[in-house]
C-alpha positions as a Markdown table, in Angstrom:
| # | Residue | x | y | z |
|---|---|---|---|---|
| 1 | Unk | 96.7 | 119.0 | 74.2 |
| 2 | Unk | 100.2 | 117.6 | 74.0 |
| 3 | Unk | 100.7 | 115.4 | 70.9 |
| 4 | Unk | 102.7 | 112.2 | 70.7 |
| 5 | Unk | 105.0 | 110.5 | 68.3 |
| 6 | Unk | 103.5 | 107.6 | 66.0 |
| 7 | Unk | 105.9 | 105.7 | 66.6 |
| 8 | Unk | 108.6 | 105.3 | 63.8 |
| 9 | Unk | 106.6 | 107.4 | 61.1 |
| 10 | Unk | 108.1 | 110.7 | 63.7 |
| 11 | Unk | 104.3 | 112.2 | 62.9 |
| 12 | Unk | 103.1 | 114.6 | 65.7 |
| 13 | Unk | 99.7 | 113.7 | 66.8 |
| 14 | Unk | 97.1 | 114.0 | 69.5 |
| 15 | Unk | 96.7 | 111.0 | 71.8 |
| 16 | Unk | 93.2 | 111.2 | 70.2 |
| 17 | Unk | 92.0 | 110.8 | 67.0 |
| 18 | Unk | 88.6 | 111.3 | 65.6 |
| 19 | Unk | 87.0 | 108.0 | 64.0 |
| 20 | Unk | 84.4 | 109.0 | 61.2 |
| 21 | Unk | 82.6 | 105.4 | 61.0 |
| 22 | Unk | 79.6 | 106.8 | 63.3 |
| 23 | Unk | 79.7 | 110.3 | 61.5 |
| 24 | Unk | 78.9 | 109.5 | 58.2 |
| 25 | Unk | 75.9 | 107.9 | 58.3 |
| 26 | Unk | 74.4 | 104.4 | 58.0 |
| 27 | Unk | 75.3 | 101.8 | 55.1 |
| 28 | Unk | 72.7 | 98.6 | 54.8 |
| 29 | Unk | 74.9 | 95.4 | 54.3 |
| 30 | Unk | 72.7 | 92.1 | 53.4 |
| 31 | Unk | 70.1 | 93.9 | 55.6 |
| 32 | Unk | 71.7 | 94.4 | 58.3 |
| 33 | Unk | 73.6 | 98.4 | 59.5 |
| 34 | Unk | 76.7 | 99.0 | 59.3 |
| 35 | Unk | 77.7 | 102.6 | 60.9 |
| 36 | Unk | 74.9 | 104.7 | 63.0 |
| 37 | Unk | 72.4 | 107.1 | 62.6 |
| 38 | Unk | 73.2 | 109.9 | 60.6 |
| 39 | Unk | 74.1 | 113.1 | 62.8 |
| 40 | Unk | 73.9 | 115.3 | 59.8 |
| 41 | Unk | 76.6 | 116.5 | 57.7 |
| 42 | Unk | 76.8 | 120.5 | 59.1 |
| 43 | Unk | 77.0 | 118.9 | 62.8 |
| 44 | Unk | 80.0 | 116.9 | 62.2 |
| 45 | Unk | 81.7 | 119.4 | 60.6 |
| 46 | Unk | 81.0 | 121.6 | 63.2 |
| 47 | Unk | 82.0 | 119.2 | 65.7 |
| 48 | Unk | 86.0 | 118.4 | 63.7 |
| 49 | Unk | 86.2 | 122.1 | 63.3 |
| 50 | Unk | 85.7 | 122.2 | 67.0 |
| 51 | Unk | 88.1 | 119.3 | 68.1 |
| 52 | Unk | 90.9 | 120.7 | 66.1 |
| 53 | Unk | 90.3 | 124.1 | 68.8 |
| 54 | Unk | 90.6 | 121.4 | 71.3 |
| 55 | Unk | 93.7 | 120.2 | 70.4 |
| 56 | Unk | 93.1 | 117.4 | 68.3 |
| 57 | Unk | 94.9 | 117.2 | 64.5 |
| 58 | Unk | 94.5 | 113.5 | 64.1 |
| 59 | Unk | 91.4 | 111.8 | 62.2 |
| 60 | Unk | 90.6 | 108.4 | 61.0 |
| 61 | Unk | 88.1 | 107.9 | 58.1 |
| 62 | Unk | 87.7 | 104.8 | 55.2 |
| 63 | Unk | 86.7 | 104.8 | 51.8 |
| 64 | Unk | 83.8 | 102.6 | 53.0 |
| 65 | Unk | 82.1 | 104.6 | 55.8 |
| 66 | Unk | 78.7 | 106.2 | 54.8 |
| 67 | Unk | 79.4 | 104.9 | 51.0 |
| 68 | Unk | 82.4 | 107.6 | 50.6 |
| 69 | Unk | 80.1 | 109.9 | 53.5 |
| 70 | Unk | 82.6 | 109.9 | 55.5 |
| 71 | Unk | 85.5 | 111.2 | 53.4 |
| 72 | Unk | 84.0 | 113.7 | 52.0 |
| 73 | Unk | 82.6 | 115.3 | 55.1 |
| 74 | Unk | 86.4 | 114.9 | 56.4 |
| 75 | Unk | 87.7 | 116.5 | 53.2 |
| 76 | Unk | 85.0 | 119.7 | 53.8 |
| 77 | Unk | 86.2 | 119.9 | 57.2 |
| 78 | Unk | 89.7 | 120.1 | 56.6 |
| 79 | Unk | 89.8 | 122.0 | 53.6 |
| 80 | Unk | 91.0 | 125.4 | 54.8 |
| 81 | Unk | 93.5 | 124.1 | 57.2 |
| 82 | Unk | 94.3 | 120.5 | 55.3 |
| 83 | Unk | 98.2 | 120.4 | 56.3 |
| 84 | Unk | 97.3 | 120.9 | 60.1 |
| 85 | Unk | 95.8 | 117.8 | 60.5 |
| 86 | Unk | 97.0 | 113.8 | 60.0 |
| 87 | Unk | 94.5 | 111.9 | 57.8 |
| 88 | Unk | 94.6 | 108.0 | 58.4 |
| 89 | Unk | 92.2 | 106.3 | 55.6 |
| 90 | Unk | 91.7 | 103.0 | 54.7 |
| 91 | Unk | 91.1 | 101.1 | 51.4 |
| 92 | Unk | 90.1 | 97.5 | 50.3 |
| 93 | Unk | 86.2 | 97.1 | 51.9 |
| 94 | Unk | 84.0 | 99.4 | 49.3 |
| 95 | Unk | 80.2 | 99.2 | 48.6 |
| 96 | Unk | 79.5 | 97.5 | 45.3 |
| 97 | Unk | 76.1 | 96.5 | 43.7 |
| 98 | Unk | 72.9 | 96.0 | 45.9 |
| 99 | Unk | 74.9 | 97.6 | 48.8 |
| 100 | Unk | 77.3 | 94.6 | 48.9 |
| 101 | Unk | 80.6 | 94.3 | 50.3 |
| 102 | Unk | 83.6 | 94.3 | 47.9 |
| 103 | Unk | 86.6 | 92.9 | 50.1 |
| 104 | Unk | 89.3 | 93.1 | 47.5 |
| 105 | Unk | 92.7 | 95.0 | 48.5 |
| 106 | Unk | 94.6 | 93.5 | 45.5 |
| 107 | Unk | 97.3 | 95.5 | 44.2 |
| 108 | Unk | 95.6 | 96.2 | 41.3 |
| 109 | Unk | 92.8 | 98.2 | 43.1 |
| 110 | Unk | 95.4 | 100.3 | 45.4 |
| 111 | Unk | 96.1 | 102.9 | 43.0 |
| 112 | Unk | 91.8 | 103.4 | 42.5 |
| 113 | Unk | 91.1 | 103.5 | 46.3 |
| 114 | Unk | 94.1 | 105.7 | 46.8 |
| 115 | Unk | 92.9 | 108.2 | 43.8 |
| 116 | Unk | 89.4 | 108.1 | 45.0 |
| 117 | Unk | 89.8 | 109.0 | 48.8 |
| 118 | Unk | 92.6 | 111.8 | 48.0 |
| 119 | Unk | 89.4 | 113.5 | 45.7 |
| 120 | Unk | 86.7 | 113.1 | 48.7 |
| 121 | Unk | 88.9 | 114.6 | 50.8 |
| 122 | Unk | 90.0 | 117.0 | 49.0 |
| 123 | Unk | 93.8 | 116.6 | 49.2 |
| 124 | Unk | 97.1 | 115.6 | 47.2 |
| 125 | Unk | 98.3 | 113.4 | 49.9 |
| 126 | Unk | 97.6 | 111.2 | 52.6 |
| 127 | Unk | 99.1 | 110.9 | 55.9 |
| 128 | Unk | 98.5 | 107.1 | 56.6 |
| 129 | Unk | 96.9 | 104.5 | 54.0 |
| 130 | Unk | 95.8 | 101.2 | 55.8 |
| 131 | Unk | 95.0 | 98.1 | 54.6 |
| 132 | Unk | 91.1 | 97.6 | 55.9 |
| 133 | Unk | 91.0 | 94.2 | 54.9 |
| 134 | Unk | 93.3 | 91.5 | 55.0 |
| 135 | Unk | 95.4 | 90.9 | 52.1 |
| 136 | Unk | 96.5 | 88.1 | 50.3 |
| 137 | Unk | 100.3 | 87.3 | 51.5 |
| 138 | Unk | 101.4 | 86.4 | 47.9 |
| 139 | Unk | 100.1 | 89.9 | 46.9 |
| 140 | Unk | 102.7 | 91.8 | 49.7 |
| 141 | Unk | 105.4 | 92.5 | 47.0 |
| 142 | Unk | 103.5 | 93.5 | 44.3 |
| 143 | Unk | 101.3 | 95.8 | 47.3 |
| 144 | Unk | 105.0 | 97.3 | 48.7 |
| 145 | Unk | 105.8 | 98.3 | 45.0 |
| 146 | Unk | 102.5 | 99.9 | 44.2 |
| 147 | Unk | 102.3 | 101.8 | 47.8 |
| 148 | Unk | 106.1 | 102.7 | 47.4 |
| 149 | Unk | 105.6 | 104.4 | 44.1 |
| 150 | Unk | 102.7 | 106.3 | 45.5 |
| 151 | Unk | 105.0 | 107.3 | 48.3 |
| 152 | Unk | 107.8 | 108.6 | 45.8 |
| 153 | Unk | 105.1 | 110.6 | 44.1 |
| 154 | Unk | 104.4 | 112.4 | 47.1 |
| 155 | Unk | 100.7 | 110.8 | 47.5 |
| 156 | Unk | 101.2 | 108.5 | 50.3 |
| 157 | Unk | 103.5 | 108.7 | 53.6 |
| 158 | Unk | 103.3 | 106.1 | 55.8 |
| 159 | Unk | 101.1 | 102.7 | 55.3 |
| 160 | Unk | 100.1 | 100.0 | 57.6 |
| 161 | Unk | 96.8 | 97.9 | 58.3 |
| 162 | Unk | 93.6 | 97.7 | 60.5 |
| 163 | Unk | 93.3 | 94.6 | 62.1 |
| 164 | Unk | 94.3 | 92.0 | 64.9 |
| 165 | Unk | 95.3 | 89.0 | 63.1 |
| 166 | Unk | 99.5 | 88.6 | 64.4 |
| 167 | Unk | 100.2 | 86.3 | 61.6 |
| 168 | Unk | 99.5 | 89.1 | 59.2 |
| 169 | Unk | 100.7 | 91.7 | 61.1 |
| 170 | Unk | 104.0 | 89.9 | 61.1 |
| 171 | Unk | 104.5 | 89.4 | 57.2 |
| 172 | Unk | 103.3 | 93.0 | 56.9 |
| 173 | Unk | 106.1 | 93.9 | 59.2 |
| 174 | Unk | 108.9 | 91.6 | 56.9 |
| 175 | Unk | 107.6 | 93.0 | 54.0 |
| 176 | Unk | 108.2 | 96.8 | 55.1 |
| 177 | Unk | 104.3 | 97.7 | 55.0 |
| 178 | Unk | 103.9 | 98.3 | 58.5 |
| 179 | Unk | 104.4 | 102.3 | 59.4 |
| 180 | Unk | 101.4 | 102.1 | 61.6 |
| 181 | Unk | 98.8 | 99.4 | 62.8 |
| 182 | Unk | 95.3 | 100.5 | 64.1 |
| 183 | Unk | 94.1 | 97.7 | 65.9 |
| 184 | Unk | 90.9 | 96.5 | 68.6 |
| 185 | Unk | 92.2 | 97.0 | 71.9 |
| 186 | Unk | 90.2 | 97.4 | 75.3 |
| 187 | Unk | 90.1 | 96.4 | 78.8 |
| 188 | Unk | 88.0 | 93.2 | 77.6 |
| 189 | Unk | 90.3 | 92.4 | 75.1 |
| 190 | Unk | 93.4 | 93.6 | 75.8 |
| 191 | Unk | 95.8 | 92.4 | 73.0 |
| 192 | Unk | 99.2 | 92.0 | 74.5 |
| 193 | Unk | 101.1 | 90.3 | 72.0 |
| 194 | Unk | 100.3 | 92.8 | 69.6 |
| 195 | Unk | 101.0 | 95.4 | 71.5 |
| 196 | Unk | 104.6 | 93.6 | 72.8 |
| 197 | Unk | 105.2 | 93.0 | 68.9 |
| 198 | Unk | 104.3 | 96.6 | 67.9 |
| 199 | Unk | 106.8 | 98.0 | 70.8 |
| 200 | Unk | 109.8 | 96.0 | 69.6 |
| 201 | Unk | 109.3 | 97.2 | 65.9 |
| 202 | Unk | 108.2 | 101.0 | 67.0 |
| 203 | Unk | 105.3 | 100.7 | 64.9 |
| 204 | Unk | 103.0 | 103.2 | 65.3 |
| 205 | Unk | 99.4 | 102.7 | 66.4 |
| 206 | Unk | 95.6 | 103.8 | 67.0 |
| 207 | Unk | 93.7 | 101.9 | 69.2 |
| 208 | Unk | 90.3 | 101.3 | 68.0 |
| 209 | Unk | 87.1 | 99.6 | 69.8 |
| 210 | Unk | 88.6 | 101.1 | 73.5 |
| 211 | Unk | 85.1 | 101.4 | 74.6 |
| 212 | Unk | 84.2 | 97.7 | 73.7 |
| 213 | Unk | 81.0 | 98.3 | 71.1 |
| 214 | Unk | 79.7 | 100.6 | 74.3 |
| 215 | Unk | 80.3 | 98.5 | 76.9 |
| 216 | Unk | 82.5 | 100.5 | 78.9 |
| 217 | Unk | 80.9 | 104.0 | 78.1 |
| 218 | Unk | 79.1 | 103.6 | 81.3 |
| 219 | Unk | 76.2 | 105.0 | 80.2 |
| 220 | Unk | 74.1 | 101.4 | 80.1 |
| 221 | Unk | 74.8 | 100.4 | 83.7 |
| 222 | Unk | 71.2 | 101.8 | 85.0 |
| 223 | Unk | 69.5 | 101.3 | 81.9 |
| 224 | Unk | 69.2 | 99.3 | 78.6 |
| 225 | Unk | 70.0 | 100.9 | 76.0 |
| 226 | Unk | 67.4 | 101.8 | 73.1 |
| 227 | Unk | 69.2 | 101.9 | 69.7 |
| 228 | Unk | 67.8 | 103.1 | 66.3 |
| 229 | Unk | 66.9 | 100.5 | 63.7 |
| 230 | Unk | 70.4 | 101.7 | 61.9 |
| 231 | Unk | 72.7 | 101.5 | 64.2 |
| 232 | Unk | 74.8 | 98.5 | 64.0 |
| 233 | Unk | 75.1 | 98.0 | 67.7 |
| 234 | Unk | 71.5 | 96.5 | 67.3 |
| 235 | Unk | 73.4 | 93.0 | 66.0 |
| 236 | Unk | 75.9 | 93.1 | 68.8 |
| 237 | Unk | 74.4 | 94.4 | 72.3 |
| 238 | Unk | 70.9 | 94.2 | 72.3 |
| 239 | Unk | 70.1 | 91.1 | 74.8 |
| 240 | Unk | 73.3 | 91.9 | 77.2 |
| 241 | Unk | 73.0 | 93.0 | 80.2 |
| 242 | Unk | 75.2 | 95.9 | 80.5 |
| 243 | Unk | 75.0 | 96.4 | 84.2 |
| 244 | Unk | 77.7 | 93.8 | 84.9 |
| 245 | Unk | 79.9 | 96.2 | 84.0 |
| 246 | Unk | 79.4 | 98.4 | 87.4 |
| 247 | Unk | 81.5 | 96.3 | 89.0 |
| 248 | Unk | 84.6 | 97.9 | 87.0 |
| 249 | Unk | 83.4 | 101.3 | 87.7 |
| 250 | Unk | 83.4 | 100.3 | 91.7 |
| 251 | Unk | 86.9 | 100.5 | 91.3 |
| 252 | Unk | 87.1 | 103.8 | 89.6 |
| 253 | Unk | 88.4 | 107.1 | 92.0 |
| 254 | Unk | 86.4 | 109.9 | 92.5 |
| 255 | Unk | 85.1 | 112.0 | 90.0 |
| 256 | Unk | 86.7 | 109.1 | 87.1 |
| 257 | Unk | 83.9 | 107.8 | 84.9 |
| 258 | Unk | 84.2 | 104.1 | 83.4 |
| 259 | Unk | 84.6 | 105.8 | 80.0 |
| 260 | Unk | 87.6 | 107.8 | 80.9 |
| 261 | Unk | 88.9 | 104.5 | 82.9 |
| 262 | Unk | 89.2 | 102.8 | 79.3 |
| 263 | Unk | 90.5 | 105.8 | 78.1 |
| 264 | Unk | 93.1 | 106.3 | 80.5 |
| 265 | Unk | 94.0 | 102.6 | 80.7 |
| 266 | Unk | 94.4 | 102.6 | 77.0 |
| 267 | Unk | 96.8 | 104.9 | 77.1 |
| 268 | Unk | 98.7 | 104.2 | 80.2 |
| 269 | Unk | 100.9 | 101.4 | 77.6 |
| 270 | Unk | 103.5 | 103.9 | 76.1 |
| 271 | Unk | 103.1 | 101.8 | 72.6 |
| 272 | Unk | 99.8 | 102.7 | 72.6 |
| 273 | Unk | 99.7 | 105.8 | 70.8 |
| 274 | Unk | 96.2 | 107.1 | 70.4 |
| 275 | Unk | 93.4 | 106.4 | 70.8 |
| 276 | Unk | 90.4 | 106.7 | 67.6 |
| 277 | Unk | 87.2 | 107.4 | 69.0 |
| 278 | Unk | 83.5 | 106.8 | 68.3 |
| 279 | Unk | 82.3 | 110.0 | 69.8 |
| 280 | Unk | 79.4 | 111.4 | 67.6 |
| 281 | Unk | 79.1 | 114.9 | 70.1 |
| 282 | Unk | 81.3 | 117.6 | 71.6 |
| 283 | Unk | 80.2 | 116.7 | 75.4 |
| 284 | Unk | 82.0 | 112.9 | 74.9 |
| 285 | Unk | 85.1 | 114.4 | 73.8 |
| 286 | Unk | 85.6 | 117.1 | 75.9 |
| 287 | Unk | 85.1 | 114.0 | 78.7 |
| 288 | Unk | 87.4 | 112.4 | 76.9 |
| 289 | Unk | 90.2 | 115.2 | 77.0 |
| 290 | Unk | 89.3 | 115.9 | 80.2 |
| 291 | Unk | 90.6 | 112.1 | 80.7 |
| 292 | Unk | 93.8 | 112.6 | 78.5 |
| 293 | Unk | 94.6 | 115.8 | 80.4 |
| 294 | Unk | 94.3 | 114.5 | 83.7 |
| 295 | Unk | 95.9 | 112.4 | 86.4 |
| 296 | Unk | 96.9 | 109.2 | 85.4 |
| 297 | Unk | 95.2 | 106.4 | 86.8 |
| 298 | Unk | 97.8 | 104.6 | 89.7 |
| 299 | Unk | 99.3 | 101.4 | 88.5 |
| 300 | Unk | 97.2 | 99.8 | 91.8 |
| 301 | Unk | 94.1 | 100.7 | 90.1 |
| 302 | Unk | 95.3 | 99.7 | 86.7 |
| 303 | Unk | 96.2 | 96.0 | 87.8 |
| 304 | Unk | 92.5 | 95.6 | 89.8 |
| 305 | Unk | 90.6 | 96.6 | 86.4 |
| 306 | Unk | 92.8 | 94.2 | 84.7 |
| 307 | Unk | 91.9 | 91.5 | 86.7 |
| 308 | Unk | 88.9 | 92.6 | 87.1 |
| 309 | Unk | 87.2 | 93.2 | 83.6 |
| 310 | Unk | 89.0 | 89.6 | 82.3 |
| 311 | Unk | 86.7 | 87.7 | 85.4 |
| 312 | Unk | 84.1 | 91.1 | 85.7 |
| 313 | Unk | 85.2 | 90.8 | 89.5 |
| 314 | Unk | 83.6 | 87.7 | 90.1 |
């Protein structure tokens, strides 16, 4: 697979990276999931150990997903070939008491995020550190020195942030924390004033949520969808109808499924870098390659979904 440059950071990575929410098993919040069912720690690190075959070197993981799960599968998988691979984590939303949410990236809790994902994954650096919640702009200086210093000591590259609010994404830019911005981005939502902001400043990105919580994967158009009691999608999907969404795939050429659509329009934007992915089997990413590897969709078809997905062609 041919990498890309992350923007300004000059890393070398594949246009798609493997997201490790939905391989690390579920987390309760207040009662309600957060994540999806567990595929078992030996399959997923089967499945990276596979990818990285495939072409892929780029992975996204948080010290929240699975309750630390997910890093420490990551850090097993990558262990005998750790400087190979890009690691993007995230810090500031943890599990505390009672399986509640702790949303606190104060400076003072950087250093203790930072130490705790470099042990589950079993590394002395990180590639990318992101903000996974939104900090408190008075804290931005104190945050740049703190990052900074773990950058000098060789623990930290490049940090940035995960999330769509401009505003923020701005001060984080004037305060030299951006590096790289992973942010929501699909044909239903498609973001352009990040994305315009994030090509003048050559930030880099990864484009998260390209498949819109499932609604593009295609795979719901003939049927409703049957989820497990722990996967989170339960709160978001259950009473739509799905279907609608066959009107995008009408559009679609021969042999192009709606998945690979979103795919390939997601990365038809050349500041869109790469694209994480939810995929929790080989089959869904070897569809998805197949989708990076192939013809580009034609800027024809590109417009009519556009237009399309924003009124659902009606």
């Amino acid at each position: 697979m041919k990498s890309v440059i992350l923007g300004k950071t000059g890393l070398e990575v594949s246009p798609l990276c493997i997201g490790t929410w939905q391989l690390a098993g579920p987390v309760t919040f207040d009662g309600k999931p957060d994540g999806h069912p567990d595929p078992g720690k030996e399959n997923v690190i089967r499945l990276i150990r596979s990818l990285k075959d495939r072409g892929l070197n780029f992975i996204d993981t948080a010290e929240q997903y699975g309750g630390g799960e997910a890093e420490r599968r990551t850090g097993e998988a990558l262990a005998s070939d750790r400087d190979d691979w890009v690691i993007s984590t995230k810090f500031g939303y943890r599990i505390g008491p009672g399986n509640t949410r702790i949303d606190d990236s104060s400076p003072g809790t950087i250093l203790s995020s930072l130490e705790g994902s470099l042990n589950r994954l079993r590394t002395d650096y990180l590639d990318i550190f992101l903000y996974h919640c939104a900090p408190d702009s008075a804290d931005l200086p104190a945050a740049l020195e703190v990052l900074e210093k773990a950058r000098a000591d060789g623990k930290v590259r490049f940090f940035g942030i995960s999330g769509a609010d401009l505003p923020l994404i701005k001060e984080l830019q004037e305060n030299d924390l951006l590096d790289v911005l992973q942010f929501p981005v699909s044909l239903l939502d498609p973001q352009p004033e990040i994305t315009e902001f994030v090509k003048t400043y050559g930030v880099g990105t990864q484009l998260r949520g390209i498949m819109a919580q499932g609604r593009l994967t295609g795979k719901y158009l003939m049927q409703k969808p049957s989820w497990h009691a722990d996967d989170n999608r339960t709160q978001h999907l259950a009473d739509e109808d799905l279907s609608r969404f066959e009107s995008l795939q009408a559009l679609l050429p021969e042999g192009v499924t709606l998945a690979q659509a979103a795919l390939k329009w997601g990365l038809s934007n050349p500041a869109h870098h790469s694209v994480c992915l939810g995929a929790k089997n080989l089959p869904d990413y070897e569809s998805a390659i197949a989708a990076v590897e192939g013809a580009a969709l034609s800027p024809e078809v590109i417009s009519q979904l556009e237009k399309c997905a924003l009124g659902l062609c009606s």
